[in-house]
GUVOTI-863899 format. One record per residue (C-alpha): x, y, z; residue number from 1; residue in one letter. Coordinates in nm, 3 decimals, decimal comma. Layout:
N
+---------+---------+---------+-----+------+
!      xx !      yy !      zz ! seq ! type !
+---------+---------+---------+-----+------+
!       X !       Y !       Z ! NUM !    A !
...
+---------+---------+---------+-----+------+
END
This chain:
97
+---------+---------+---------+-----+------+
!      xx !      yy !      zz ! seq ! type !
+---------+---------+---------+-----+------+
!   9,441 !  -5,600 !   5,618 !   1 !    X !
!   9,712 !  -5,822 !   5,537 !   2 !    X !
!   9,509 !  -6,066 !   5,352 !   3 !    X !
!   9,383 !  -5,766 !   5,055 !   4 !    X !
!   9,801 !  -5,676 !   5,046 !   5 !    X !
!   9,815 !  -6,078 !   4,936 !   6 !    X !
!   9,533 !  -6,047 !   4,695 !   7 !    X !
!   9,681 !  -5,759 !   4,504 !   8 !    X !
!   9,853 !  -5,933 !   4,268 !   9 !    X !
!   9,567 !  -6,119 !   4,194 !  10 !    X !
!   9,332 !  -5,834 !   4,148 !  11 !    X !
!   9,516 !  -5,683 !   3,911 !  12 !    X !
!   9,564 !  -5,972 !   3,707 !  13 !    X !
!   9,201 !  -5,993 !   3,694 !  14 !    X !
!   9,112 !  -5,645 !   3,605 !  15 !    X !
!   9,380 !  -5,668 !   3,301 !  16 !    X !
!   9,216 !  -5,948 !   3,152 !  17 !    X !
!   8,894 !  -5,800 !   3,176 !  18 !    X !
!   9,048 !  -5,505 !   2,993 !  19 !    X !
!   9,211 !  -5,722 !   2,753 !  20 !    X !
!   8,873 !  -5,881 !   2,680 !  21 !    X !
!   8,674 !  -5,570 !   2,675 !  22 !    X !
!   8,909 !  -5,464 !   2,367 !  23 !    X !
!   8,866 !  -5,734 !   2,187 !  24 !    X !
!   8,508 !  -5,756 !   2,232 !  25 !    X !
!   8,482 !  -5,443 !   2,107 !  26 !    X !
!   8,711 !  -5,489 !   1,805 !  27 !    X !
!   8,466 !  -5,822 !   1,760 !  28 !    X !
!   8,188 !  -5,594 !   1,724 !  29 !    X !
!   8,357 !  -5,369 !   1,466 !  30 !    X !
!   8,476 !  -5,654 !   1,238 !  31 !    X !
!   8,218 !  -5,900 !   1,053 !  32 !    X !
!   8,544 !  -6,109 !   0,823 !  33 !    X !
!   8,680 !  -6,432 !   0,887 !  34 !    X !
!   8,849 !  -6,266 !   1,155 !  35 !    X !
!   8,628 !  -6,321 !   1,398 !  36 !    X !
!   8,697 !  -6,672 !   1,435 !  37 !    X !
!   9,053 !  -6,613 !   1,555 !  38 !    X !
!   8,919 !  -6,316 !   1,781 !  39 !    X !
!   8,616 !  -6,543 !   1,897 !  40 !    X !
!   8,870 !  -6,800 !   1,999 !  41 !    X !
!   9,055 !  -6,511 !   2,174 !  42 !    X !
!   8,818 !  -6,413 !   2,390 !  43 !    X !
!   8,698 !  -6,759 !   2,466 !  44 !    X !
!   9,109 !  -6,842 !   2,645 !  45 !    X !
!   9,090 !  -6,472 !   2,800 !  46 !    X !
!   8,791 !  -6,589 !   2,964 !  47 !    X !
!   8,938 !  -6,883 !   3,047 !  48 !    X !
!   9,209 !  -6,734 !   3,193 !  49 !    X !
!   8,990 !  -6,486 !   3,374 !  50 !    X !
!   8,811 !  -6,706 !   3,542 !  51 !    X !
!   9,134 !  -6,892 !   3,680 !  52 !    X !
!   9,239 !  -6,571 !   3,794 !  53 !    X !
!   8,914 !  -6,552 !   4,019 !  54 !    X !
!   8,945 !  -6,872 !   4,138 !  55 !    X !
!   9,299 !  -6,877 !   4,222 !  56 !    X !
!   9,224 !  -6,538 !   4,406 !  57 !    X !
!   8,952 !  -6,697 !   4,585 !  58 !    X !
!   9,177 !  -6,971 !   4,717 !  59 !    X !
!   9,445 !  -6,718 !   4,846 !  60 !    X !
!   9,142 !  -6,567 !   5,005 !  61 !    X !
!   9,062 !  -6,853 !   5,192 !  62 !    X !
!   9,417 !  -6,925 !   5,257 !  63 !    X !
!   9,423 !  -6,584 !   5,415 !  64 !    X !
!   9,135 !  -6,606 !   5,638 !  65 !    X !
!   9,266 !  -6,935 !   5,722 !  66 !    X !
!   9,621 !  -6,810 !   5,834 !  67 !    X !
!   9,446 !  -6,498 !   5,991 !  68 !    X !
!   9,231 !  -6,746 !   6,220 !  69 !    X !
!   9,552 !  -6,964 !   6,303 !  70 !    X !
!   9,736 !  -6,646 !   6,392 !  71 !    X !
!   9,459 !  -6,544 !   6,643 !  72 !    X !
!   9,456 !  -6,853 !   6,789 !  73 !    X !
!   9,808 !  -6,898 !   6,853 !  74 !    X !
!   9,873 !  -6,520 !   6,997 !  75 !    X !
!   9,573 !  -6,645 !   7,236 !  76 !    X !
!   9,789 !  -6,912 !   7,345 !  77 !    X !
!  10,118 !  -6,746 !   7,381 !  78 !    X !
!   9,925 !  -6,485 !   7,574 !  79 !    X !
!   9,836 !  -6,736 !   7,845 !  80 !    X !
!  10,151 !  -6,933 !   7,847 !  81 !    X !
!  10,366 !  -6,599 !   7,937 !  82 !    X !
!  10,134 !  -6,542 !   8,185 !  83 !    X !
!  10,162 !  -6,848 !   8,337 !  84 !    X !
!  10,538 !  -6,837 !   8,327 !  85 !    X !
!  10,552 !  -6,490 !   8,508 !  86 !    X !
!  10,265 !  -6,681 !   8,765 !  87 !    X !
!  10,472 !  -6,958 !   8,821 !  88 !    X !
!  10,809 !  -6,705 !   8,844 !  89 !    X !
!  10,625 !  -6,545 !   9,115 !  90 !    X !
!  10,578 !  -6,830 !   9,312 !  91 !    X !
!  10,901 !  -6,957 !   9,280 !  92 !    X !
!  11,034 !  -6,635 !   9,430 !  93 !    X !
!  10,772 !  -6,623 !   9,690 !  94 !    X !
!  10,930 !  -6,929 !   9,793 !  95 !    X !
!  11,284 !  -6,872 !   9,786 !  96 !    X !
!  11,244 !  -6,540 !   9,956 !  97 !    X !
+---------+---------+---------+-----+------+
END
């Protein structure tokens, strides 16, 4: 689907900063200094950022399903307006010939 090739980006975005966090959570877990402040602080903007990555990739999602419904919608309506074209082509010729 054409939507998921949109969301790519996205998804990867969010699966590095849930890498990123699971490394420092687990170099929080080794360390017990005054470091963990600074780490603790860290993790708290990763997550941050993390979960503006899922929300921003649940917009485009939207966005996509949104597009995707417009498109249908539209190719219904071109659909009927060629075929009314070639109907009223017809009938012209019918009644030139």
């Amino acid at each position: 689907m054409a939507s998921e090739e949109l969301l790519k980006p996205f998804y990867q975005r969010a699966l590095q900063a849930e890498e990123r966090l699971s490394r420092l959570e687990a170099v929080l877990a080794d360390k017990k200094d005054g470091g963990n402040q600074e780490l603790s602080k860290l993790i708290s903007d990763l997550q941050a950022k993390l979960e503006d990555a899922n929300a921003e990739t649940l917009q485009e999602r939207e966005k996509a399903a949104k597009l995707a419904s417009e498109n249908e919608k539209l190719k219904y309506r071109i659909a009927h307006l060629v075929q009314a074209v070639r109907e009223a082509d017809q009938k012209l010729e019918s009644m030139k010939g």
